[in-house]
C-alpha positions, 0 to 999 in steps of 0.5 A, a space after each residue: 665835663 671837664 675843666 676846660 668845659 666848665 662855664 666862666 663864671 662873670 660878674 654881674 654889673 655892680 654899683 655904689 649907691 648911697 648906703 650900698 653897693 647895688 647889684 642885680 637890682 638890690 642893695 646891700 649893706 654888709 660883706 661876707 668875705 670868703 663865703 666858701 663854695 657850698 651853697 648852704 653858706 651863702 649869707 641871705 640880704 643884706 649880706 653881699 657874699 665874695 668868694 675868690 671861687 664861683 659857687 655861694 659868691 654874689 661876685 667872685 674876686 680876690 678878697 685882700 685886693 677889693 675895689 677902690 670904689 668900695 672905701 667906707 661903704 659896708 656898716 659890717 664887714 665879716 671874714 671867717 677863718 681865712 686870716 689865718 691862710 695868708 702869712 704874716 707879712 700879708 696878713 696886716 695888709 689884708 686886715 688893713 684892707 677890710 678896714 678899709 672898706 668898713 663904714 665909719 662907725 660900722 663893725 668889722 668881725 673876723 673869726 680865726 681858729 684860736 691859739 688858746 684853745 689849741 693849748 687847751 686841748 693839747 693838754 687836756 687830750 680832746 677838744 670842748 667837743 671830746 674829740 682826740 686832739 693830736 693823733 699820727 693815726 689819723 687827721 683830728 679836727 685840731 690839727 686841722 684847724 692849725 695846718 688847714 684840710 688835707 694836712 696829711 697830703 703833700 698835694 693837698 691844695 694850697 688855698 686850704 693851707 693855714 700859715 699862722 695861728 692867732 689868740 685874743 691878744 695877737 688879734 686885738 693887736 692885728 685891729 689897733 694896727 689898723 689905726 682906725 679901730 674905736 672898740 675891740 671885743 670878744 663875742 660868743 658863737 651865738 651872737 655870730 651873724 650866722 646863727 642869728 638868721 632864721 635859720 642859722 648857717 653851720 660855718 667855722 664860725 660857729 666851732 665852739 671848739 676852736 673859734 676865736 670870733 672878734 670885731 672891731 669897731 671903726 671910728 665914726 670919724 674916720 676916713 682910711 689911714 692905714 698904719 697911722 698907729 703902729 709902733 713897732 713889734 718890739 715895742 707892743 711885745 715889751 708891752 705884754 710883758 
């Protein structure tokens, strides 16, 4: 079968009911955004799983541009290694997006591959995992995790590129630009909800080796004012200093 041959995929009929987004006859109440293709990734209910690629999705659709309908509605919203595939003059916009759609006083979690741990492993020669870090021999995981899958190529695809690398600090600024954040944390790989479900799910968010996973919790008292709270770089820098 070739491309041409290969069947569109459509989205089924969805709504917005009270507490969810109802689909196919059941209602969810938490979005994983960027499931990725395999199957074996796809978040079990309550978890409504959106991918730009048909495969694991539950709809499939761009995940920095989602439907005005969907402001406020999920109680945690979940986006694992993908930050990191847009630019930095996207990249607000797009946390600023997923902000949106997160219930007041709901979670938003974003997992990133992290700075601090590249510095690590430079230094030390391997990673947490014993792996090489850096090699002209072959592809290592840490590169990798800093220019994305296929680095080694020049026609690797273009969605797996990485166009910016992140740490704590960097990420805990990204949510307090949202302008709507209550409480930013740090949590450990166990506690992603991917290893919570009876049978946890093996995903970049779980790379103890390389992620760096966060969320942010959305005031219960608010709505979605995008940048009401950004002062400028120049600013937040002289702050770290």
């Amino acid at each position: 079968m070739n491309e041409q041959d290969q069947p569109v995929f459509e989205n089924p009929d969805w709504e917005v009911v009270e507490g969810g987004l109802k689909l196919n006859g059941k209602v969810y109440t938490k979005l994983n955004l960027a499931c990725g293709v395999p199957v074996e990734r796809h978040f079990p209910e309550p978890w409504l799983n959106i991918d730009a690629q048909p495969g694991a999705a539950d709809l499939v659709m761009s995940i920095d541009d989602l439907p005005e309908e969907w402001e406020g509605l999920f109680e945690e919203v979940r986006a694992s290694h993908v930050l990191e595939h847009f630019t930095l003059n996207e990249a607000q916009d797009v946390m600023d997006e997923w902000a949106r759609v997160t219930a007041p006083g709901g979670k938003l979690r974003v997992c990133v591959p992290d700075f601090d741990l590249f510095v690590e492993a430079y230094q030390k020669g391997v990673d947490r995992k014993g792996r090489e870090a850096v090699s002209v021999d072959h592809t290592t995981h840490m590169l990798t995790q800093i220019f994305g899958r296929g680095y080694e190529d020049r026609n690797m695809n273009p969605f797996m590129r990485h166009h910016m690398v992140y740490n704590e600090a960097m990420m805990r600024r990204m949510f307090e630009k949202t302008g709507v954040a209550r409480e930013i944390a740090v949590y450990p790989v166990e506690e992603d909800p991917s290893q919570t479900f009876e049978a946890p799910i093996k995903n970049d968010g779980s790379n103890f080796a390389y992620t760096l996973n966060m969320f942010m919790v959305k005031r219960a008292d608010a709505g979605y004012a995008p940048g009401v709270d950004r002062e400028s770089d120049v600013q937040f820098r002289a702050g770290l200093d």
